[in-house]
N, C-alpha and C positions, 0 to 999 in steps of 0.2 A: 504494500500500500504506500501511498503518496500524499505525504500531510505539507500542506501550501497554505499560505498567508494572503489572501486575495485581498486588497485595500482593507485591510484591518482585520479580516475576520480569517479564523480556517477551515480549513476542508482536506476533508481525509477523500483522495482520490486513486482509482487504479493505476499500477507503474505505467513506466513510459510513455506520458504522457507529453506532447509538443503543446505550444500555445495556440497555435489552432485548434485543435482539439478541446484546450480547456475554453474558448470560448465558442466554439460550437454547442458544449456541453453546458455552459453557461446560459445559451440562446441570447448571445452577445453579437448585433450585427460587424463583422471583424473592419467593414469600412469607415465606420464612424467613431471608431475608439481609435488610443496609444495606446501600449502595453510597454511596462519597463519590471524586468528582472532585475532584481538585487540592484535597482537603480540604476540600470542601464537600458537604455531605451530598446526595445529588438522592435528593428523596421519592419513594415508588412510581409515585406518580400520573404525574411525570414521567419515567417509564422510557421509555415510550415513543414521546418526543417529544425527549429528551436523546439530542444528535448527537456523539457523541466527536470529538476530533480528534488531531491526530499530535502524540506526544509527553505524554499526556493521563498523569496516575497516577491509579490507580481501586486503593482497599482496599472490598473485598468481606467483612465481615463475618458472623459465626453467634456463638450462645452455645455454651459447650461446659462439660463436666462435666453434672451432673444427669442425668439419667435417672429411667424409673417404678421406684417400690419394691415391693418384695416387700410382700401383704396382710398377710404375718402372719409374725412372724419365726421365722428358724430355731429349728428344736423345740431342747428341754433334757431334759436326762432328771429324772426326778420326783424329785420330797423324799423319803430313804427314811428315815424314823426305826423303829429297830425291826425288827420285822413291817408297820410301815404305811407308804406310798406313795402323794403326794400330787403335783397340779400345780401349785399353789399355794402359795407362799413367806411368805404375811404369818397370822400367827395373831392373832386380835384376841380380847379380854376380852368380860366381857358386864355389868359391873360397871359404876356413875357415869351411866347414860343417866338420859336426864329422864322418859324411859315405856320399858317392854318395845316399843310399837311401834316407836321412834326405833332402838331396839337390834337390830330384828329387820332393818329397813331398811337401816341400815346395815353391820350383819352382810354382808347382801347386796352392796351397793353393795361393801366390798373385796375382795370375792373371794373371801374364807377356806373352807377347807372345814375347818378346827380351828378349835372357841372354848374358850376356857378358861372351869369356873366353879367359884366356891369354894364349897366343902360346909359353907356355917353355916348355920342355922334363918331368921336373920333375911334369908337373898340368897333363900330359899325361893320366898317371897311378898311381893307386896308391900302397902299399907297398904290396897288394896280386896279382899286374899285371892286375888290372880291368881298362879299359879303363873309363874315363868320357862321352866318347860320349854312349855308350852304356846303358845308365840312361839320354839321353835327346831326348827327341822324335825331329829328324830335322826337319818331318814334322808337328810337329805343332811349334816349337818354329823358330825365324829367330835368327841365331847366330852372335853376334857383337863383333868379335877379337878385344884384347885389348892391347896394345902395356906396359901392365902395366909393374913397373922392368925395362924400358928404362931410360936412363939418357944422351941419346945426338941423334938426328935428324938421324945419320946414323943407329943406333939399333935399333931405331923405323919405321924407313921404310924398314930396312931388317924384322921386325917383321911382316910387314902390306903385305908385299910382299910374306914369308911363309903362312901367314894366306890364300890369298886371294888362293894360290894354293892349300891349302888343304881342302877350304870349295867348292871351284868347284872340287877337286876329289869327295866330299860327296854329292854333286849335292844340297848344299844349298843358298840361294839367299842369304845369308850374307856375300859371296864373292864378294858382289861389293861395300862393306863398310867399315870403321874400326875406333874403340873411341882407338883416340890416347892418347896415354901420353907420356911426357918427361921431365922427374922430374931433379929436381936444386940439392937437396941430399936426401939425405936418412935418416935425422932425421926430416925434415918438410913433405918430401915427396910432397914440395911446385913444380908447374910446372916452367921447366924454359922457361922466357919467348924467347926470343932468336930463342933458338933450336926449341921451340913448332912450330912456325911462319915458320923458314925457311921445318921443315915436314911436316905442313898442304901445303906450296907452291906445295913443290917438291910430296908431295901423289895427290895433286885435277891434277897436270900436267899428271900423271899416270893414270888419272880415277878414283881414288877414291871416294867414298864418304866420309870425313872428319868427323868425331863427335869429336869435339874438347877437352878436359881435359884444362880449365884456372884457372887462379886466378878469382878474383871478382871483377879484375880491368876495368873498362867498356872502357878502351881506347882500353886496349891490346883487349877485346872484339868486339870491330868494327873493329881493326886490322884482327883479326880473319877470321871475317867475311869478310871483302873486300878482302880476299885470297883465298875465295872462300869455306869455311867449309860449311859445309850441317848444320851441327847444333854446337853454341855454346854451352860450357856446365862448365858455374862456380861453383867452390869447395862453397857448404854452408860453409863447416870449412875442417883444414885439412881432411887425409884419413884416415879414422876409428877412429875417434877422436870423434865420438859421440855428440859431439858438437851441432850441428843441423846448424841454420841458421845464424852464428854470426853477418854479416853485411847486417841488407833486405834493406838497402838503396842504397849499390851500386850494388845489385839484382835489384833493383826498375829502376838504372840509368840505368842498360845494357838495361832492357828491353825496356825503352824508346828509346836506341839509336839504338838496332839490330829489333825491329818491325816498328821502322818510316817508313812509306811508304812500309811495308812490315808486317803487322800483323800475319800472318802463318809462319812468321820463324820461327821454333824451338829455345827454350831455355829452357836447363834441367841444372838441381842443379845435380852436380854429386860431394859426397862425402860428409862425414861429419853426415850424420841422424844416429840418435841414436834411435829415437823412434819414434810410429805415427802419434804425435804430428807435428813434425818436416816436415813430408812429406805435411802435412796439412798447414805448414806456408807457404812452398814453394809453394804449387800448389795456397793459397791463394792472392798469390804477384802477379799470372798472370803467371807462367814461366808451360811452355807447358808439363812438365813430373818430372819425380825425376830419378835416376842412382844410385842404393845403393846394397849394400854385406853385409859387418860386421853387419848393423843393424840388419841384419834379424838370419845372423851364428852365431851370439855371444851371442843373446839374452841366457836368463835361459833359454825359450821354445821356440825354432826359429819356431816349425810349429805355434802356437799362434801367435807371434811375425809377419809371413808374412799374416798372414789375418788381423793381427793389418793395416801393411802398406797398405797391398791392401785396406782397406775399408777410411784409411785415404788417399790418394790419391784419392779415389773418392770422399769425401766428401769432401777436398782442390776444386780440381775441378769447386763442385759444387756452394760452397761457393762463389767462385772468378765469377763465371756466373750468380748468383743471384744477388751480389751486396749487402755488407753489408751495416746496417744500419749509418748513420750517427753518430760520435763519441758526447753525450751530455753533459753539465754539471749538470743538472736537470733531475729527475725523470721523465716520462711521464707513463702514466697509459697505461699498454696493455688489459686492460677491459673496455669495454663501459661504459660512467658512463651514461647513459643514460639508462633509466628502474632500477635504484636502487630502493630498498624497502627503505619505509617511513624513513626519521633518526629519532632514540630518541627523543622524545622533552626533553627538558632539563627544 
């Protein structure tokens, strides 16, 4: 008889026994394991020619963890801003491209099914008379007029008021909306808070649906909101400032105060993302979308640049729905330490 030390345990087996054999006998598939005698590894090729002998130690090796992944990951329920509902989480501009082609492409390439554009004469056309809307499909995209360029509560509701009539000449459902803005001046491009407040009043009295443009103040954000905005939407950093997220804590507090008793309220980062990182911190704080331009037009390679953001918004997303790990001070092992091979004896 043949007594063997199999990864820790023995077995009394009949003589002359090769390692093919003892994992035949085992019902060991011999192509997905190692085999090492007395801590020497014997290659496949010699399975069948390696003769054990009495008192032999044999660790029989597999990898373990890993497994196939799901093609497509668990569904989310849609962006509900409003009356509208959406699957998609990144809103991108259509402002700063070097051609309407580059814009239209990349439009694409994120994902979006909202662009925002702003209602002045000059975003109309551009220098050979080409219109913009003729590079944006209305039927697939919903368009969200943007009051951008405003600096007091009356220009931005004569803007929201243009818009809404020329998106119902185009027969598009983004005339019953509009991301305001009403900016303090012109070298923060910071929102005033003021003006912003008395246009979301005087737009939600009109039917509007309000997408707000704020600071990252969570008061003037509840303010916001209890005047009725469809969705707030705090600046990560200034506009175009690439910056990304510079305060996630009082992102952290809005969201606390505008989902209390309310978890489907929208809250979008509008402004400030520089890269796809950036999209990814936002969506991982919990805030329901991102609202971004320059990140995507000014990049070196904007078509690159908007599959960057689209795949970082979904993987913000995802991140924030799974639940990250707990922050540690100590190592913890992501490999079982159970079924180690024999240690060294020393």
């Amino acid at each position: 008889m043949l007594t063997l030390t199999v990864n820790g345990e023995q077995h009394t087996l009949p003589a002359t026994l090769t390692v093919a054999e003892l994992l035949e006998r085992l019902g060991v598939n011999r192509r997905r394991v190692a085999v090492e005698v007395n801590r020497e590894v014997v290659p496949a090729a010699e399975h069948e020619r390696h003769v054990l002998t009495d008192r032999d130690e044999i660790e029989i090796v597999t990898p373990v963890g890993g497994g196939s992944g799901a093609e497509q990951p668990p569904a989310d329920k849609p962006l509900v801003i409003g009356k509208f509902s959406f699957t998609s989480r990144l809103i991108t501009g259509t402002g700063k491209y070097a051609s309407y082609e580059l814009m239209r492409d990349c439009l694409d390439a994120s994902g979006c099914e909202v662009t925002t554009v702003a209602i002045r004469r000059e975003r109309l056309h551009d220098e050979q008379g080409r219109n913009i809307l003729d590079y944006l499909d209305l039927k697939r995209y919903t368009i969200l007029p943007n009051t951008a360029g405003c600096f007091s509560a009356e220009d931005a509701i004569r803007h929201a008021r243009l818009a809404r009539e020329l998106l119902t000449n185009l027969g598009n459902p983004g005339a019953s909306w509009v991301k305001l803005e009403c900016l303090g001046d012109k070298k923060t491009l910071l929102p005033d808070p003021v003006d912003t407040l008395k246009a979301t009043e005087q737009l939600v009295k009109e039917g509007f649906q309000v997408l707000v443009y704020t600071s990252d103040d969570p008061i003037m954000a509840r303010r916001l909101k209890e005047a009725g905005a469809a969705s707030v939407m705090p600046a990560g950093s200034p506009i175009g400032s690439g910056q990304g997220v510079l305060n996630p804590n009082s992102i952290r507090i809005i969201l606390e105060y505008l989902k209390d008793g309310d978890p489907d309220y929208p809250v979008i980062v509008d402004a400030g993302v520089g890269t796809a990182s950036d999209v990814t911190v936002a969506m991982e704080l919990g805030c329901d979308g991102v609202l971004l331009n320059t990140g995507i037009a000014h990049a070196k390679d904007p078509l690159r640049m908007a599959w960057a953001m689209h795949y970082g918004c979904e993987a913000g997303r995802l991140a924030y729905l799974s639940g990250r790990i707990p922050r540690k001070l100590y190592a913890q092992a992501s490999s079982p330490m159970e079924g180690r091979i024999a240690p060294a004896k020393s």
